[in-house]
Steps between C-alpha positions, in 0.01 A plus 500: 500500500784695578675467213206531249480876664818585433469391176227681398714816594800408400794263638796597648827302550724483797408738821325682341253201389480390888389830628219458196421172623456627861297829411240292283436261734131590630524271776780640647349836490163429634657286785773769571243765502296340786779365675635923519130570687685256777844651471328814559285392806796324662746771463272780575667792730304670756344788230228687746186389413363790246766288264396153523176624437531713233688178366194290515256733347734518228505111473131454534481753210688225297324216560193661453628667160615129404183335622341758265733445208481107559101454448497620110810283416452192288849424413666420169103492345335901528708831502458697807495858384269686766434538846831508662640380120440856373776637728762274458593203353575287784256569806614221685859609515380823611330348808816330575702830532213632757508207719887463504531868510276515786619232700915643401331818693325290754844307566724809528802334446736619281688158374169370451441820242758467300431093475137585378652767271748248349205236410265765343817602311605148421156309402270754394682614206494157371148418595356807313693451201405131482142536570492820233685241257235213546207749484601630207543164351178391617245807382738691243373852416217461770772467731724795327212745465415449886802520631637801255593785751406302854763443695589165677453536867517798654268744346546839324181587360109437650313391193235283690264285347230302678522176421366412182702165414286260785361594812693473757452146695582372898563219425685537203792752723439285793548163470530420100805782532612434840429825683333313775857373591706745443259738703516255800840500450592832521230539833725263650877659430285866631405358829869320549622846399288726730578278801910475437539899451176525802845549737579805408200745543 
């Protein structure tokens, strides 16, 4: 699986070729991003409470803006091009930078900063360009006529469009697209967080 991604943008020899292999690998990413929520609550420094808070809200904003994005996605079959699709191209992605983001301010620790800043740097390049590269391949100048002038993740423009592509389903975000989990997840990492930093208010 691996290997067919970096394929499709392009193999690499030597070093070079093993950092490709380790940036495409969506499994890695995925695990490494969760496993960062519990680097974050472990290592969390005493931050006053105002912080860890403002953290969380930040998070919750994420998972909600993911559980959003999640319930009009049918993958690899429709093109998601409104809703949260008509302000960037990669919603989900988006609602990973809140909830890391927030729980990087939650945790207050700077070594645990610049390790979430090194894996957005390091996988999310990669991810975009892959995911752009099999979109493009999959819905051609659908896909190119969307995405002309929309930025990836972070967005620069507000162009919204209610959802016209399907209506947006529960079921479909949580538990056909795993937000259920991931939600659950991230409730859990909060709480462990909140009680390891509790010492220092």
């Amino acid at each position: 699986m691996v290997s067919s991604r970096v394929e499709r943008i392009g193999k690499r020899d030597g070093l070079l070729g093993v950092i490709d292999r380790l940036r495409y690998h969506e499994l890695s990413r995925q695990g490494l991003g969760l496993l960062l929520l519990w680097v974050c609550a472990w290592f969390a420094e005493p931050a006053g409470e105002w912080r860890i808070v403002t953290g969380f809200v930040i998070a919750a904003i994420g998972q909600a803006w993911r559980i959003y994005a999640a319930g009009v996605i049918y993958k690899n079959k429709k093109l998601a091009s409104t809703g949260a699709y008509s302000l960037v191209r990669h919603p989900l992605y988006l609602g990973n930078f809140l909830i890391l983001g927030g729980f990087t301010l939650a945790c207050a620790n700077p070594w645990v900063i610049a390790l979430v800043a090194f894996f957005f740097l390091f996988y999310y390049p990669a991810a975009i360009r892959y995911e752009d590269h099999k979109l493009e391949k999959l819905f051609g100048d659908e896909w190119r006529e969307w995405s002309q002038g929309r930025a990836a993740m972070l967005p620069t423009s507000f162009r919204w469009r209610a959802n016209q592509d399907a209506s947006w389903d529960l079921r479909q975000s949580m538990l056909r697209n795993g937000e259920l989990v991931y939600t659950l997840f991230e409730i859990a990492a909060a709480v462990t967080l909140w009680y390891r930093a509790a010492a220092g208010f």
